[in-house]
N, C-alpha and C positions, 0 to 999 in steps of 0.2 A: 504494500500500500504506500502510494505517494502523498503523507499529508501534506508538503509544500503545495503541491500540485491541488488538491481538495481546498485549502485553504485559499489558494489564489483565486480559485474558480467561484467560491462563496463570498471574498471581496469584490470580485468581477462583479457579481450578482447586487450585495451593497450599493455598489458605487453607481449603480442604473438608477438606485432611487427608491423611487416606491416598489415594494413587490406585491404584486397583484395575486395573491393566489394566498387559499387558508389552507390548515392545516390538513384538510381532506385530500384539498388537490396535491398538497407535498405527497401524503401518504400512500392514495389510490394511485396517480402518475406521476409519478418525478422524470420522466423522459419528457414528457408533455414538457413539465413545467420546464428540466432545462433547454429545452428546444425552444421555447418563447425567449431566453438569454443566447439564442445561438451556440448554446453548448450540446453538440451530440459525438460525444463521447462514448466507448462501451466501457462501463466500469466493471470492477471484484464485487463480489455480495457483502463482501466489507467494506467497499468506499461508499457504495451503495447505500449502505445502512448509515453511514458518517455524513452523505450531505443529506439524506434524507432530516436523520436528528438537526443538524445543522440548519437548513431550510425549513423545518417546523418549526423551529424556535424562532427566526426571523418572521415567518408568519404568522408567529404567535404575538409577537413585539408590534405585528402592524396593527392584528385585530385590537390588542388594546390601546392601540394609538387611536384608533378608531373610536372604541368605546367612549373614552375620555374626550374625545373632538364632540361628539354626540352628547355628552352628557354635559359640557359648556354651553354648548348650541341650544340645550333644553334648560339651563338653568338647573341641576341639578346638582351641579357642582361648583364652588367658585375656583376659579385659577391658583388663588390664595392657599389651597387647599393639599394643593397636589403635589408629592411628596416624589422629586427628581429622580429616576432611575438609578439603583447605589446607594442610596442615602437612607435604605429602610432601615 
């Protein structure tokens, strides 16, 4: 396994920005999902499982980026409130 390699590829992903896709679409297709970052690669069932973890979790990071956009948006939270990534 090349984690330099896994790890550049999940920066690559980063650095696009937004990622479009939850944690289903990580988990049901990650060929899909890397094929929308132009990555089609054949990996090991172990790098496989590495960006997979790795791209859920970043999908996970968007939906509650989401959550908390939505919950300002609705007044249910104030800005005030929200306690910086790290800082728990």
């Amino acid at each position: 396994m090349n984690n330099a390699k896994l790890h550049g590829i999940v920066e690559y992903i980063k650095a696009k920005g937004e990622f479009p896709f939850d944690v289903e679409d990580v988990e049901e297709d990650l060929p899909s999902v890397l094929g929308f970052f132009d990555v089609f690669e054949v990996f090991t069932n172990e790098e496989t499982c590495v960006l997979k973890e790795d791209l859920m979790n970043l999908a996970l990071e968007e939906e509650e980026t989401e959550a908390v956009r939505l919950a300002l948006r609705m007044g249910l939270i104030e800005k005030e409130n929200i306690i910086p990534s790290g800082e728990e």
